[in-house]
BAVOSE-136860 format. One line per field, with one value per residue (C-alpha): residue number from 0; residue in one letter; x, y, z. Coordinates in pm, 1 decimal. Example, Ala and Ser with C-alpha at 12.3 -4.5 7.8 and 13.67 -1.06 7.14 Angstrom:
<recs>
seq: (0, 1)
type: (a, s)
px: (1230.0, 1367.0)
py: (-450.0, -106.0)
pz: (780.0, 714.0)
</recs>
This chain:
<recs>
seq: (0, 1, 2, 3, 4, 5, 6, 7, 8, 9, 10, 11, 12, 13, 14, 15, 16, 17, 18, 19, 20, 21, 22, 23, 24, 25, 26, 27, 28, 29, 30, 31, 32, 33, 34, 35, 36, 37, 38, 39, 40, 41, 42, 43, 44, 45, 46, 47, 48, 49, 50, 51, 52, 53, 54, 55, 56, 57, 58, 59, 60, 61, 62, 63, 64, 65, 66, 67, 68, 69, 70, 71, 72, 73, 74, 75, 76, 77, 78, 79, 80, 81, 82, 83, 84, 85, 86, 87, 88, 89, 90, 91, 92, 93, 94, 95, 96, 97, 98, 99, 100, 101, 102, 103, 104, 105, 106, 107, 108, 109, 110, 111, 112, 113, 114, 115, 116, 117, 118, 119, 120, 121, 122, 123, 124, 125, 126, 127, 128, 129, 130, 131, 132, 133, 134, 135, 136, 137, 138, 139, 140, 141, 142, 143, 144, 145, 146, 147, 148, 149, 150, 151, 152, 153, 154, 155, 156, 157, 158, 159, 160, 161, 162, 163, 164, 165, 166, 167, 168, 169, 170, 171, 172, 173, 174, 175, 176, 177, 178, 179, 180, 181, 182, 183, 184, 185, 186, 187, 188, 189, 190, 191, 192, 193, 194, 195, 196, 197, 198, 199, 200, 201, 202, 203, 204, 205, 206, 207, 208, 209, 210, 211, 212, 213, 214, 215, 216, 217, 218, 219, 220, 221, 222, 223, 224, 225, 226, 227, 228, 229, 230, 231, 232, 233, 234, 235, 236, 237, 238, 239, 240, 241, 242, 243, 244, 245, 246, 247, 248, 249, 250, 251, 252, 253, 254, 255, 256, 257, 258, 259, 260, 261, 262, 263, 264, 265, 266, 267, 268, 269, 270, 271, 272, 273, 274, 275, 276, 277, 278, 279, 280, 281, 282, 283, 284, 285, 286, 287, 288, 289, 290, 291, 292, 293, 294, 295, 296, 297, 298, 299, 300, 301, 302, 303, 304, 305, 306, 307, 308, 309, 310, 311, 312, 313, 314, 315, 316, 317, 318, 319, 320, 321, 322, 323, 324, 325, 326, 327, 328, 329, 330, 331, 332, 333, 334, 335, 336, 337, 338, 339, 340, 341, 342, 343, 344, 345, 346, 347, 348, 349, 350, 351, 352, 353, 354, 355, 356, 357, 358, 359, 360, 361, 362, 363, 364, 365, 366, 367, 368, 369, 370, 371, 372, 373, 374, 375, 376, 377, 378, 379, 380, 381, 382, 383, 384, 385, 386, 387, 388, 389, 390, 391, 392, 393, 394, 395, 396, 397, 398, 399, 400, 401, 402, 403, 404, 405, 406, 407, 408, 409, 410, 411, 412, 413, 414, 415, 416, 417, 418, 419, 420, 421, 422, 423, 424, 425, 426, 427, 428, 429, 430, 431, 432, 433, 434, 435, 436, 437, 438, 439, 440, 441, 442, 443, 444, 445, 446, 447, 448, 449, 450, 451, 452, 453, 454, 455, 456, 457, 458, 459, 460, 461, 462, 463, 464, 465, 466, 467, 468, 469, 470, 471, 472, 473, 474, 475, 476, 477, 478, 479, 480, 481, 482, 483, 484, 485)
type: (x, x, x, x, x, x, x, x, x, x, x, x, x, x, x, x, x, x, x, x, x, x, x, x, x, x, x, x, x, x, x, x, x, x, x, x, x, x, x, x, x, x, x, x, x, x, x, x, x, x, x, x, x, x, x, x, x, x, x, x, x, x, x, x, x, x, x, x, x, x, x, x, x, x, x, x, x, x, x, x, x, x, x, x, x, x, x, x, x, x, x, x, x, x, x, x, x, x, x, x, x, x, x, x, x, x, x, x, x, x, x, x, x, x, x, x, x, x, x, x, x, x, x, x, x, x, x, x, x, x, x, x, x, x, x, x, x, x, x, x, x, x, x, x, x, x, x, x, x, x, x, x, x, x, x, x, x, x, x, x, x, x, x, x, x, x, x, x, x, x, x, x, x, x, x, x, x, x, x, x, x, x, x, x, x, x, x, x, x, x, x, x, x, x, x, x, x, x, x, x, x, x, x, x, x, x, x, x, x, x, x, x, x, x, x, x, x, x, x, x, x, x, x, x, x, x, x, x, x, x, x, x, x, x, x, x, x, x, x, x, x, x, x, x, x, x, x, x, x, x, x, x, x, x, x, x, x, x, x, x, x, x, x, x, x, x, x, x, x, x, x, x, x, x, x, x, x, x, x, x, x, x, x, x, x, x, x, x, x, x, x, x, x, x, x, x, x, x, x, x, x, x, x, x, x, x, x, x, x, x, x, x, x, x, x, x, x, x, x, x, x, x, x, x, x, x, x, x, x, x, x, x, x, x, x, x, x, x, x, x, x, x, x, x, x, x, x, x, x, x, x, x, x, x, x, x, x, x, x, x, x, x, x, x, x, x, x, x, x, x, x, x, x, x, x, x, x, x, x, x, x, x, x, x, x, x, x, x, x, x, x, x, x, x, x, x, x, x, x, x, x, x, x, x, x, x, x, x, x, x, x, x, x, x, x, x, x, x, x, x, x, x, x, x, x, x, x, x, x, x, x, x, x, x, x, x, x, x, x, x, x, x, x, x, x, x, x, x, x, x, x, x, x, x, x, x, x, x, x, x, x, x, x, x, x, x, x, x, x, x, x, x, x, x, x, x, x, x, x, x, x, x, x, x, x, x)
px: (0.0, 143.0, -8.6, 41.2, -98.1, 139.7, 58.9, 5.2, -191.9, -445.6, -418.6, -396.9, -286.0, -359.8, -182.7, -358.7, -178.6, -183.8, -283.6, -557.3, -858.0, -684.2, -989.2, -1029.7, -1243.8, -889.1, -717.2, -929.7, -864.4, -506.0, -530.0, -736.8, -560.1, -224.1, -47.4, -169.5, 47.0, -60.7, 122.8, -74.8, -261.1, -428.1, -808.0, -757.3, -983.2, -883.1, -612.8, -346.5, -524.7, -692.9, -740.4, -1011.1, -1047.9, -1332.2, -1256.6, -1377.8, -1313.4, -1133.0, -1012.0, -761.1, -466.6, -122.5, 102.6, 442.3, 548.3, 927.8, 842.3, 943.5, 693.3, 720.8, 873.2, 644.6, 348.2, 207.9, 230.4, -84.0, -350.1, -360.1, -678.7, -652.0, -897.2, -902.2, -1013.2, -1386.1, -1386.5, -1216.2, -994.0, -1155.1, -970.1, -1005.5, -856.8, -523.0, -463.7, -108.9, 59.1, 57.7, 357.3, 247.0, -48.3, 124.9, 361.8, 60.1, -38.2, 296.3, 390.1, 503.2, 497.2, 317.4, 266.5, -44.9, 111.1, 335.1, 601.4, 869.4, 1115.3, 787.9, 584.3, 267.7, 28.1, -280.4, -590.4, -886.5, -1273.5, -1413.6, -1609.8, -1392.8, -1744.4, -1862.4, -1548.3, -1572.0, -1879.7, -1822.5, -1628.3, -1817.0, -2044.5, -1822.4, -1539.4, -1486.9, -1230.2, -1089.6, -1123.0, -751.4, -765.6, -1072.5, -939.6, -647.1, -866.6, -1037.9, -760.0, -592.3, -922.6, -1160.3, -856.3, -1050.8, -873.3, -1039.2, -1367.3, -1325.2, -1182.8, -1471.1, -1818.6, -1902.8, -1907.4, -1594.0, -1431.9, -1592.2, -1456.5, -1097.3, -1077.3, -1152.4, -868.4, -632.3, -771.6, -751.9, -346.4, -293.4, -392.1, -198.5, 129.2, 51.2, 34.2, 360.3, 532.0, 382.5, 559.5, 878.4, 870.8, 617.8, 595.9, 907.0, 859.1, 892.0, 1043.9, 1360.1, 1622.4, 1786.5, 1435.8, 1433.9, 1775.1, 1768.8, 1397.5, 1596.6, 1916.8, 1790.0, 1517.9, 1820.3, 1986.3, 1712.0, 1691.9, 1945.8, 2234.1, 2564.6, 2453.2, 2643.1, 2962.8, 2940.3, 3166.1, 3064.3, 2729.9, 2743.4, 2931.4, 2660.7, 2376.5, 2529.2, 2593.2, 2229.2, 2080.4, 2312.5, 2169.5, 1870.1, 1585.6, 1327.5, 1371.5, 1348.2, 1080.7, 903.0, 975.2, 837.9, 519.5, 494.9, 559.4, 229.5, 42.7, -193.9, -360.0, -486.3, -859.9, -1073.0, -1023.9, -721.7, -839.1, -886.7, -589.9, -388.0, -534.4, -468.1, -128.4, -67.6, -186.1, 31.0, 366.3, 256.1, 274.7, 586.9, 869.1, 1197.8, 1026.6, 801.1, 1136.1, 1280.4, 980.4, 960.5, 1333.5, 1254.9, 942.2, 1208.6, 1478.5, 1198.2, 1273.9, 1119.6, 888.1, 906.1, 1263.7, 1317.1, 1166.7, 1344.5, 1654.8, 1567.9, 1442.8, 1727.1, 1976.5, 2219.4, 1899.6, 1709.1, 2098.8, 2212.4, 1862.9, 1892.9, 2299.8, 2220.7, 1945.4, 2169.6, 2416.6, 2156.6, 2054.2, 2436.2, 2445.2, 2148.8, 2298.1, 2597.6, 2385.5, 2386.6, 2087.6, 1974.9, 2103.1, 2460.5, 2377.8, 2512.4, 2590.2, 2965.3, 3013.0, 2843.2, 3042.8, 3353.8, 3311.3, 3140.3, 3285.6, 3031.4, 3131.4, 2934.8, 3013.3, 2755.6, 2478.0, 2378.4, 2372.2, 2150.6, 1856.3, 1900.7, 1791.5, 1464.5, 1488.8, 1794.5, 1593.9, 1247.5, 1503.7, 1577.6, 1239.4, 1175.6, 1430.2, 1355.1, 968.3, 1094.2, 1373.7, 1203.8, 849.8, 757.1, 705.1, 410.4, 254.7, 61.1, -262.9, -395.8, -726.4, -989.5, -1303.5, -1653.0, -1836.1, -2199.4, -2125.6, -1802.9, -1483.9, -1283.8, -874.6, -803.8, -462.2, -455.1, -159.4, -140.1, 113.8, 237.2, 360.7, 147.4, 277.5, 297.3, 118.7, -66.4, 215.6, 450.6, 250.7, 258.6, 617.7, 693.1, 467.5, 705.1, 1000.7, 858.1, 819.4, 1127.9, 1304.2, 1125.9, 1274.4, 1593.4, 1661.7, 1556.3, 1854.1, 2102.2, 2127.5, 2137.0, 2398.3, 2612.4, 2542.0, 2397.4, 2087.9, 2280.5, 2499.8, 2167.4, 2020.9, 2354.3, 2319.4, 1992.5, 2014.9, 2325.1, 2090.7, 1850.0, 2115.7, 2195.8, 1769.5, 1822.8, 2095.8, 2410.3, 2684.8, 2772.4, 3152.2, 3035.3, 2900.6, 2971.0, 2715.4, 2979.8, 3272.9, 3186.9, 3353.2, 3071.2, 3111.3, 3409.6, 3252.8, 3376.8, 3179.1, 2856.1, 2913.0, 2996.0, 2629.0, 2438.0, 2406.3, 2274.4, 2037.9, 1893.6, 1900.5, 1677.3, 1440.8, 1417.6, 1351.0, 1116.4, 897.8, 900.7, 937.1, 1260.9, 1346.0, 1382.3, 1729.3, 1879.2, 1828.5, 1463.4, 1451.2, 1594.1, 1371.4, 1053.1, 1169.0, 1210.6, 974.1, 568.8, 469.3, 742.9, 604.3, 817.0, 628.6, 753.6)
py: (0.0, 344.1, 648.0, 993.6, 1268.7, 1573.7, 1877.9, 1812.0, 1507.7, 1316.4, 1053.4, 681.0, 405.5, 17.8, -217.7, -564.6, -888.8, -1266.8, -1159.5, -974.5, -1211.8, -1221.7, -1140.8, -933.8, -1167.1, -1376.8, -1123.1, -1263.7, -1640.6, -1535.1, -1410.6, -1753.0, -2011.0, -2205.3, -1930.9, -1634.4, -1365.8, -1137.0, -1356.1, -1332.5, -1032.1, -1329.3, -1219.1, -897.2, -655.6, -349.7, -191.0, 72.3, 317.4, 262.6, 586.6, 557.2, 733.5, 722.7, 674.2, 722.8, 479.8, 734.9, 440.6, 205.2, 182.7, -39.4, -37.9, 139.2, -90.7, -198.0, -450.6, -805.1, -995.7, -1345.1, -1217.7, -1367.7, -1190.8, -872.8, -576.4, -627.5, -373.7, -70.9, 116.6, 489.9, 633.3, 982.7, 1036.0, 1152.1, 1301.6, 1342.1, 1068.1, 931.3, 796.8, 559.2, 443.6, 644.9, 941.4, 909.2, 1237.3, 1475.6, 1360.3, 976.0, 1063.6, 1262.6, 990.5, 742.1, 965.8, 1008.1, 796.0, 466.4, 133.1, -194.8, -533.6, -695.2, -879.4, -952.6, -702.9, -717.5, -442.9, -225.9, -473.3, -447.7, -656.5, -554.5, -740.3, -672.6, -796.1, -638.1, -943.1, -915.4, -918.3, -690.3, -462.6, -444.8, -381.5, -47.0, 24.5, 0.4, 215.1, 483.9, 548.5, 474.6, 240.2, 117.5, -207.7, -309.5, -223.6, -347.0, -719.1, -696.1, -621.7, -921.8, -1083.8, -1043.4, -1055.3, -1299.3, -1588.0, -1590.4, -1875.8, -2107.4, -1964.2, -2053.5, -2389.3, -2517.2, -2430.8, -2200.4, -2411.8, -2567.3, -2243.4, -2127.0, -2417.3, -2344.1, -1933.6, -2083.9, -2341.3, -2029.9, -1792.6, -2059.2, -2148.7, -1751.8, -1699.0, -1992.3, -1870.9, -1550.2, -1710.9, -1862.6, -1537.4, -1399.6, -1674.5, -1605.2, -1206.4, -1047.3, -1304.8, -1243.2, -1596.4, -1772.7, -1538.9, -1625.3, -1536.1, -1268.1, -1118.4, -1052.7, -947.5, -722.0, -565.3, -494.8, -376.1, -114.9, 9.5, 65.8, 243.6, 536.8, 485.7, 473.8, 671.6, 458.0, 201.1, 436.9, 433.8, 62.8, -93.8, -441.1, -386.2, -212.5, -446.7, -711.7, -468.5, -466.5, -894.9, -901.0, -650.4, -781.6, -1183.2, -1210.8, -1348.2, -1343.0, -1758.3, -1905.0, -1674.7, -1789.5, -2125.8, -2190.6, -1989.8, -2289.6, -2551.0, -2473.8, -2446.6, -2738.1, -2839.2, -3188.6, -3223.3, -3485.2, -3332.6, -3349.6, -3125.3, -2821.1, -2891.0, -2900.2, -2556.8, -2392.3, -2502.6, -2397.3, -2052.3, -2010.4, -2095.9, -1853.4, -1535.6, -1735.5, -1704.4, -1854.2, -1918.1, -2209.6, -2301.0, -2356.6, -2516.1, -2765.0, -2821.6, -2938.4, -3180.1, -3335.4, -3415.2, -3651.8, -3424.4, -3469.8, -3136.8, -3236.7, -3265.0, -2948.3, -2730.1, -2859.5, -2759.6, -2382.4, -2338.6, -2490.2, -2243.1, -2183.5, -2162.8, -1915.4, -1697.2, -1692.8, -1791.1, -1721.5, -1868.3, -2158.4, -2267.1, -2173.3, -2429.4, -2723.6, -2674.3, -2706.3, -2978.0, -3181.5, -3023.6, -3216.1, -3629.7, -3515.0, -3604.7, -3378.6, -3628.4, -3518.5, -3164.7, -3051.8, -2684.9, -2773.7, -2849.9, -2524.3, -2323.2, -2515.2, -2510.3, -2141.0, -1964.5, -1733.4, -1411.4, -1361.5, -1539.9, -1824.7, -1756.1, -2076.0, -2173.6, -1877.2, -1981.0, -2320.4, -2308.1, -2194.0, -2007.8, -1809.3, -1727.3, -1684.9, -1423.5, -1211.1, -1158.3, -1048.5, -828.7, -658.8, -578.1, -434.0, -235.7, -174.4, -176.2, -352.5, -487.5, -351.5, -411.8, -218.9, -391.1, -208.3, -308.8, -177.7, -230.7, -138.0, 33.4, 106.5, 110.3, 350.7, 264.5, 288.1, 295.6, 167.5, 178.8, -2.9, -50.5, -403.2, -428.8, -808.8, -702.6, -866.7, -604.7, -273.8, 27.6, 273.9, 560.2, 251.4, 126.7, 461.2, 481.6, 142.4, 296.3, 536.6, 335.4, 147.0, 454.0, 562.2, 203.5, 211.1, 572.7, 511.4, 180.0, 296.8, 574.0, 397.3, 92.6, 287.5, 539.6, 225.8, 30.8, -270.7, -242.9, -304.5, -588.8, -734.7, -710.1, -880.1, -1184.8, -1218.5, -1206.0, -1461.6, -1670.6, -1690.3, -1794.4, -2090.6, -2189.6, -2121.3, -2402.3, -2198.7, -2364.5, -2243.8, -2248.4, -2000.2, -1750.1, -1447.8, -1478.5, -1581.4, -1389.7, -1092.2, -762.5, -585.6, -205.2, -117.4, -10.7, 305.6, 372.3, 219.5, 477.0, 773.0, 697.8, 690.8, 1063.6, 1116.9, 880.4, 963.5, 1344.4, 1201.4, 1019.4, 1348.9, 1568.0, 1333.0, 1218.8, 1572.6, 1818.1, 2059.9, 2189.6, 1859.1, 1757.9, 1415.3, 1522.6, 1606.9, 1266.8, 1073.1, 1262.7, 1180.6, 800.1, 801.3, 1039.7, 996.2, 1321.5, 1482.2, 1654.9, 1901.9, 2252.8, 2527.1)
pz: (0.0, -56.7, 130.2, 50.0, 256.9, 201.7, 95.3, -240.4, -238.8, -66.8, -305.4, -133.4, -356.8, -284.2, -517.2, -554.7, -506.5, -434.1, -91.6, -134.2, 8.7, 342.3, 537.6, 901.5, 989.4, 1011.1, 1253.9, 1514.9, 1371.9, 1394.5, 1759.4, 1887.0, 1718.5, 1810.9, 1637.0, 1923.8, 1694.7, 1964.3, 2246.3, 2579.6, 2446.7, 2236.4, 2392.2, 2365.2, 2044.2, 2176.7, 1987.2, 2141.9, 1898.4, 1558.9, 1314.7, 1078.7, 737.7, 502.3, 139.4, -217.5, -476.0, -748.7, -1056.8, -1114.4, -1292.1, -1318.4, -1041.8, -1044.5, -767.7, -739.3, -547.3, -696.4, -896.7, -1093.9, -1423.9, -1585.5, -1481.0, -1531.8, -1231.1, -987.5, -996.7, -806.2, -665.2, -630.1, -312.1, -170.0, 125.7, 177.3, 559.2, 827.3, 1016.0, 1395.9, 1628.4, 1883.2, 2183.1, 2349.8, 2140.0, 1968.4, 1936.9, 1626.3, 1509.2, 1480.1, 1357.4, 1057.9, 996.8, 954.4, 671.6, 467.2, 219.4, 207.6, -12.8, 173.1, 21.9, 56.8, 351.7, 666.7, 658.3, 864.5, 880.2, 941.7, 1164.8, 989.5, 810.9, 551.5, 542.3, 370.7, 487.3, 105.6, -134.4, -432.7, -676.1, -441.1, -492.3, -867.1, -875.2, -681.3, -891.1, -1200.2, -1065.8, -940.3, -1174.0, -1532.8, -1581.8, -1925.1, -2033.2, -2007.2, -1635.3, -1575.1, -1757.1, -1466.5, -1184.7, -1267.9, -1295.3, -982.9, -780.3, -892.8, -1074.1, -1382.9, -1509.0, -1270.2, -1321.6, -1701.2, -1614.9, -1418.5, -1300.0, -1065.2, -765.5, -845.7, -865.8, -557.9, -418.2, -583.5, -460.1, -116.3, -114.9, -271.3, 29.4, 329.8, 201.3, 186.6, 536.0, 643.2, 467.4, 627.8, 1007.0, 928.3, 832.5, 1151.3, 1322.2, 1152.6, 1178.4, 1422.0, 1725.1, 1959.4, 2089.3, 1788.4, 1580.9, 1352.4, 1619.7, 1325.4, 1274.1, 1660.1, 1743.5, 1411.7, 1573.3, 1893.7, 1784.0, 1544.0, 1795.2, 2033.1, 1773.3, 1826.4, 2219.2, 2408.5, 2272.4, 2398.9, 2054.6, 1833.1, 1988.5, 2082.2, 1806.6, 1850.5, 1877.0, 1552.1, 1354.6, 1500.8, 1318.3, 989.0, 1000.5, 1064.2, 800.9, 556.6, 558.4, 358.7, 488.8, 209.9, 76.4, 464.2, 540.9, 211.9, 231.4, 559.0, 438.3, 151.0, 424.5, 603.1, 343.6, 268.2, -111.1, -27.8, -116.7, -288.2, -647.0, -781.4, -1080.8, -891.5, -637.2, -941.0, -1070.4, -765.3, -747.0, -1082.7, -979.4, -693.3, -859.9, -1185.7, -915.5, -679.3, -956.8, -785.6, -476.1, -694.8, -831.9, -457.8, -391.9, -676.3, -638.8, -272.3, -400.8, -690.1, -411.8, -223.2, 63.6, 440.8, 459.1, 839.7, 884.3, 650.0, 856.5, 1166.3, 957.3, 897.4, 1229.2, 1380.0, 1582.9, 1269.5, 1038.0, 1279.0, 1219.4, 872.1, 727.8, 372.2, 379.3, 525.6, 299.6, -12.4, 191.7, 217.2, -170.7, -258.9, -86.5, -182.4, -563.4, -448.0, -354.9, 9.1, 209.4, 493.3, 783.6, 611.8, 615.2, 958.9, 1125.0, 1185.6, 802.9, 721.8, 961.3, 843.0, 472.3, 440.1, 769.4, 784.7, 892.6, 1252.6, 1599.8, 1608.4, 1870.9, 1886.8, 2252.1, 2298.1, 2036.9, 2090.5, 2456.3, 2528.3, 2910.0, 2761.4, 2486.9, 2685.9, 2882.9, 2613.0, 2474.0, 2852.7, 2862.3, 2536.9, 2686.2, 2995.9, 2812.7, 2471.5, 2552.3, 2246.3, 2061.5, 1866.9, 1529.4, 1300.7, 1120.1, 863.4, 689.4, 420.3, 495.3, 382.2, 687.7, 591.4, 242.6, 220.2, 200.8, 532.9, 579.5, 951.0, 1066.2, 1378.5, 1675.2, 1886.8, 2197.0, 2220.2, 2540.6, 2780.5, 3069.7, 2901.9, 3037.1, 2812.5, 2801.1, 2694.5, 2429.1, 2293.5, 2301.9, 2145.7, 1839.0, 1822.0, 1805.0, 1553.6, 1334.7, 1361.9, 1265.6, 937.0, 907.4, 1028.8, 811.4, 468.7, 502.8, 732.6, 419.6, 139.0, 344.4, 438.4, 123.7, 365.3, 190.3, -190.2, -6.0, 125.2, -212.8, -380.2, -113.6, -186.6, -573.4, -495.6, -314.7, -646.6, -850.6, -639.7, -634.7, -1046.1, -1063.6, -1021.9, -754.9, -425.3, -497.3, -809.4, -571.0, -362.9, -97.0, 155.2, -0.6, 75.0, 296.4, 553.9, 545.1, 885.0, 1192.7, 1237.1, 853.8, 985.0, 1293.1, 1057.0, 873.7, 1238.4, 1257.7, 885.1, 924.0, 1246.4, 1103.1, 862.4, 1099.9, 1327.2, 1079.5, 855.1, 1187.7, 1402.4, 1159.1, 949.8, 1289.3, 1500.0, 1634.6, 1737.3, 2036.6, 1995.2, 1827.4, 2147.0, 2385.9, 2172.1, 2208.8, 2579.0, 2709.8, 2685.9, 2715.2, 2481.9, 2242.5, 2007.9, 1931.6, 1673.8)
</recs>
């Protein structure tokens, strides 16, 4: 999703993907079942605060998006609104300067995101949805072909009749919002978290609070080892593991799989790579969420494929190979994810000392027939108090601030991007002895220090306003009732 507020527009933009039936009505089936991505908060409906804005359908166009999609697809479609009242809020007020930085702009997927702990859902009846806009806007015919397209999977509806295709979107919707659970496992859930997700969350919250971090060598060359291993393949992967096809027609199991490796690219590829090897789904996933999977994620798995490339089963696959063959560059942390009070104690730790953390939901929804954009906060710390809460928001909004300058400043984010392109190759069929993903040089500390100040110059000033200092910054971050005025 990509908001934008400013001055000169009240445009917002909401680009259409695989994701797209994941249904509201789920948040609650999320919070009740064995998942409980809101920890001990599980009961809870109440959000920290939810802001509300009304919306007119304005047309609908191609996306611009960046983002990744299977090359072989066209972009998704993306609905333009603008807004058609006021914003409401309810629950504890957040300050001005949240509630400005919930309006800027911004690109979403239609999913779990991690680096901004948020997730989009969407409660709106596809048929429902085009037919609103029919009504409302004109739309050409080209657009109107893709919003079909990526809402109502035409080709099943032309492949069988209607209740077999009703019975084929529902099989595609119920295996989206289980790949979804499982990301929320992997990225949002401190206690089940992949341990790099988690200490990544905490370091680069810490960056923001608690000043000492940017002096602290160590603890600095520990942030860039952590932004710099991709992620995206494990996280995916064990999204496809929980997923679940079976049913008593094979025709329309087969159409839906075909439909969700047309919009997976080189995750399908991974995936059908894993189903040719006769692996053990069970003892697979044991693998990446084992203590050196949960750390180098991404370089591990690229390690297994090599070595299932190579006639190695996974009983031969060990961590002490991988550490001796690859020497990864980062001090194993093993001991700590492998035992689970150590690790029970650091998610602890980082509520009392963080007060997080804290995820953002954001849904459309159709409220009395108009369009409504909620952006809603969840603590999933079960011992928080209100003026916390408030404060881990904050935090939160400053990481995603602080992170999209600090990796293009440090060139992280390009090295990240080169690992993970690295990581491709080796899912395409290329070697791992062919690769750089493990010969590669992370940026000195004293250069990651030199790009703190930049990029927190760039949160301050981007979340409080041209006049805000770091120290402004650090005093909003620690202090409830801060509050900077002009």
């Amino acid at each position: 999703m990509t908001t934008d507020n400013r001055q000169n527009s009240q445009t917002i933009t909401i680009e259409l993907g695989p994701t797209f039936g994941s249904s509201p009505a789920d948040v609650a089936q999320i919070r009740n079942s064995q998942v409980s991505w809101l920890g001990e908060m599980a009961e809870a409906e109440e959000p920290i605060f939810a802001i509300e804005r009304p919306l007119e359908i304005a047309g609908v166009a191609a996306s611009q998006s960046t983002q990744p999609h299977a090359s072989s697809q066209p972009a998704p479609s993306m609905l333009t609104f603008v807004p058609a009242g006021e914003p409401t809020i309810r629950g504890i007020p957040p300050d001005v300067h949240v509630r400005s930085s919930l309006g800027m702009h911004g690109h979403m997927d239609m999913s779990v995101d991690s680096l901004s702990r948020s997730v989009l859902l969407t409660d709106i009846d596809e048929r429902t949805l085009i037919d609103e806009i029919r009504t409302k806007v004109t739309v050409a015919t080209d657009s109107l072909t893709a919003l079909n397209r990526d809402l109502l999977v035409p080709e099943l509806y032309e492949s069988f009749d209607k209740t077999a295709a009703t019975r084929a979107t529902a099989l595609l919707k119920e295996n989206i919002r289980r790949h979804e659970r499982e990301h929320v496992r992997c990225l949002l859930d401190p206690d089940t978290a992949l341990w790099k997700e988690f200490e990544l969350y905490v370091r680069s919250i810490l960056i923001g609070a608690e000043e000492h971090t940017w002096t602290d060598l160590g603890f600095l060359d520990r942030l860039a080892t952590l932004y710099a291993t991709p992620s995206r393949f494990t996280v995916e992967l064990l999204g496809r593991l929980a997923e679940d096809y079976t049913m008593a027609d094979p025709t329309i199991q087969r159409a839906v799989e075909s439909r969700v490796a047309a919009q997976r690219g080189s995750e399908a590829t991974l995936w059908q790579f894993m189903k040719d090897h006769h692996i053990d789904l069970d003892r697979l996933e044991a693998m990446l969420r084992s203590p050196v999977g949960e750390q180098y994620c991404d370089l591990w798995l690229a390690y297994i494929i090599d070595e299932l490339r190579a006639g190695n089963s996974l009983e031969e696959i060990t961590a002490a190979s991988f550490y001796r063959n690859c020497t990864p560059t980062a001090t194993p942390y093993d001991a700590i994810v492998a035992d689970s009070e150590t690790r029970s104690m650091y998610v602890d730790l980082m509520r009392e000392r963080l007060r997080g953390p804290v995820i953002e939901v954001v849904r459309l929804k159709r409220v009395e027939g108009t369009f409504t954009l909620e952006r809603a906060w969840y603590s999933l710390n079960p011992n928080v108090a209100n003026d916390d809460s408030l404060l881990a928001v904050r935090r939160t909004l400053f990481r995603r601030q602080f992170l999209s300058t600090f990796s293009a400043e440090s060139g992280l984010g390009s090295l990240r991007a080169e690992r993970e392109a690295g990581v491709e190759r080796i899912i395409q069929d290329a070697s791992l002895t062919d690769s750089s993903v493990f010969d590669i040089s992370l940026p000195p500390s004293n250069h990651i220090a030199q790009c703190l100040p930049a990029a927190c110059e760039t949160a301050a000033t981007t979340l409080l306003g041209p006049t805000a200092s770091i120290e402004d910054l650090t005093a909003w971050l620690n202090e409830p009732q801060f509050e900077l005025t002009e």
